[in-house]
C-alpha positions in Angstrom: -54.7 11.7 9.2 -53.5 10.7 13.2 -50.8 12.4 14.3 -48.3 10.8 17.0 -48.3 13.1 20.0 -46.4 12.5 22.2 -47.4 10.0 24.8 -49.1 7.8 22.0 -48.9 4.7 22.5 -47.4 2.3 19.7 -48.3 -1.5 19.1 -46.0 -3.3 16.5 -46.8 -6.9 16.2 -46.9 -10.0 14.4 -48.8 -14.1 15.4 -45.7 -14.4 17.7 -43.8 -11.4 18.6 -44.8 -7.7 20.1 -43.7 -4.8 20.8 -45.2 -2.1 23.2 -43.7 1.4 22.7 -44.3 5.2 23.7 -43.5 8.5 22.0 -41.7 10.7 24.2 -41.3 13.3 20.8 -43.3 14.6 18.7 -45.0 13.6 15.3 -42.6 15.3 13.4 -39.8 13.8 15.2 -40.7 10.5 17.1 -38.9 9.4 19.6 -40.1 5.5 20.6 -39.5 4.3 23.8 -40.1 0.4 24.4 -42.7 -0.1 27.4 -42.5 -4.0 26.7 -41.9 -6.7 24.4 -43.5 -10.1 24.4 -43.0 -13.0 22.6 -44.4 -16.5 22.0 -43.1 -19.6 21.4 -45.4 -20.7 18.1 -43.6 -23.7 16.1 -45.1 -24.5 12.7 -47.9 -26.5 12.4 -46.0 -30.0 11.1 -44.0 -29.6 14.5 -47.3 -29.8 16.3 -49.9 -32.2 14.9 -49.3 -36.0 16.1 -51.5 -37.5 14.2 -53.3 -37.5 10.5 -56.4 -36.0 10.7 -59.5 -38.4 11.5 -62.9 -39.2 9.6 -66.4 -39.9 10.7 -69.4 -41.8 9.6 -71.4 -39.7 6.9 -75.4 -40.8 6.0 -75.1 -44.0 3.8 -73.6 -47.2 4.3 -69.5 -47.5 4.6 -69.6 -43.6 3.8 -66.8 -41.5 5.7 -66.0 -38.0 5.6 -62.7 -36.6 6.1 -62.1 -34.2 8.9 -60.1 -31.2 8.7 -56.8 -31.0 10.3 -56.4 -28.2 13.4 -53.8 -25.6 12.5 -52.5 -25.4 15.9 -50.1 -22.9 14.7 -52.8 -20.4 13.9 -54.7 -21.0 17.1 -51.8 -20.0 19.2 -51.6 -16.6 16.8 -55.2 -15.8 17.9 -54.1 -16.7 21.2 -51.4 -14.1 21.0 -54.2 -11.9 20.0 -56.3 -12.4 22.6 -53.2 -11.9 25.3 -52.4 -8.5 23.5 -56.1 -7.3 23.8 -55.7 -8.2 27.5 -52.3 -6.3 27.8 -54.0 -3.5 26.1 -57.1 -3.1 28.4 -55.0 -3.3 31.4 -52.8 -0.2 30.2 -55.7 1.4 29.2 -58.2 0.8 32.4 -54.8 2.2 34.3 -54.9 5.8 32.4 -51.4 5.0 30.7 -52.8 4.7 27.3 -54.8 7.7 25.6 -54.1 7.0 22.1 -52.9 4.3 20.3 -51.6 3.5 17.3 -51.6 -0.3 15.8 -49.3 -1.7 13.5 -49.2 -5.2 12.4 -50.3 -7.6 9.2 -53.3 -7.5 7.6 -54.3 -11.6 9.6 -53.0 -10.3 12.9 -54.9 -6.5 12.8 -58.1 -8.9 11.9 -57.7 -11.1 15.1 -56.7 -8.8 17.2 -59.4 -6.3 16.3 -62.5 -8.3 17.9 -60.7 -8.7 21.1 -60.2 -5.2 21.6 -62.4 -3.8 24.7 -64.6 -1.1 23.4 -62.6 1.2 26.3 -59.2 0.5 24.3 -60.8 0.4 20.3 -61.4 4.0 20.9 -58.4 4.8 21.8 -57.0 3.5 18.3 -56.1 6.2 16.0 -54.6 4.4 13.1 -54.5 1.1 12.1 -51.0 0.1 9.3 -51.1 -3.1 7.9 -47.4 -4.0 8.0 -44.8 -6.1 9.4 -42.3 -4.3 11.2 -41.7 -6.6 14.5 -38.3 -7.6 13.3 -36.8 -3.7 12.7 -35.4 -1.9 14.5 -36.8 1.2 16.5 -35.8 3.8 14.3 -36.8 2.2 11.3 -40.3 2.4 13.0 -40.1 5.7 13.7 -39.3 6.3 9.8 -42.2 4.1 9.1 -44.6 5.8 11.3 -43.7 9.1 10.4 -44.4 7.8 6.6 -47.7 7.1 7.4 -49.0 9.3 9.8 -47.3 12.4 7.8 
């Protein structure tokens, strides 16, 4: 299992908020200090569309098919995504990051994953599928420590 050294480099996220943080401890005591936080405005979905999604001709005569509406809400997550990956590589091409450490849900970890730049992706030690944008430090330090043992 990854330990967290210090210096590791900690990304807690979610589709609209992250969190950039550095371990000045150790991996049995943690100390996470926050590099950065972003955030995104990303109201739901309802808020966004205008209009009821459209049809087209299909094949036969007075045949329509029914198109599917755009979640704007989840393009702006894989936006997010994408902007994180960029943050990321940036760090990374600087020399600040040499490990790093991901945590975020199971929808984000899978869009954020092909964004990665193959220079920061092997920096990733672990991966945790979990939600921990809205806690506070410590509580990520607990949670961390959990799972890294």
């Amino acid at each position: 299992m990854a330990a967290l050294e210090t210096g590791t480099w900690v990304l807690v996220a979610d589709g609209e908020k992250a969190l950039f943080l550095r371990n000045m401890g150790d991996a049995q005591d943690p100390n996470l200090e926050v590099v950065r936080k972003t955030e995104q405005e990303d109201p739901p979905n309802r808020d966004q569309v205008t209009d009821a999604p459209g049809s087209m001709a299909d094949g036969g005569p007075m045949q329509r098919s029914s198109l599917e509406q755009t979640d704007f809400h989840q393009l702006a997550k894989e936006r997010f995504a994408e902007d994180l990956a960029d943050i990321l590589y940036r760090q990374a091409h600087r020399g600040k990051i040499e490990r790093l450490v991901i945590v975020a849900p199971p929808k984000v970890l899978g869009a954020l994953r092909p964004h990665l730049h193959k220079e920061v992706a092997a920096l990733v030690i672990a991966e945790i599928d979990k939600t921990l944008t809205n806690h506070p430090v410590i509580e990520i330090e607990g949670a961390l420590k959990a799972e890294l043992g």
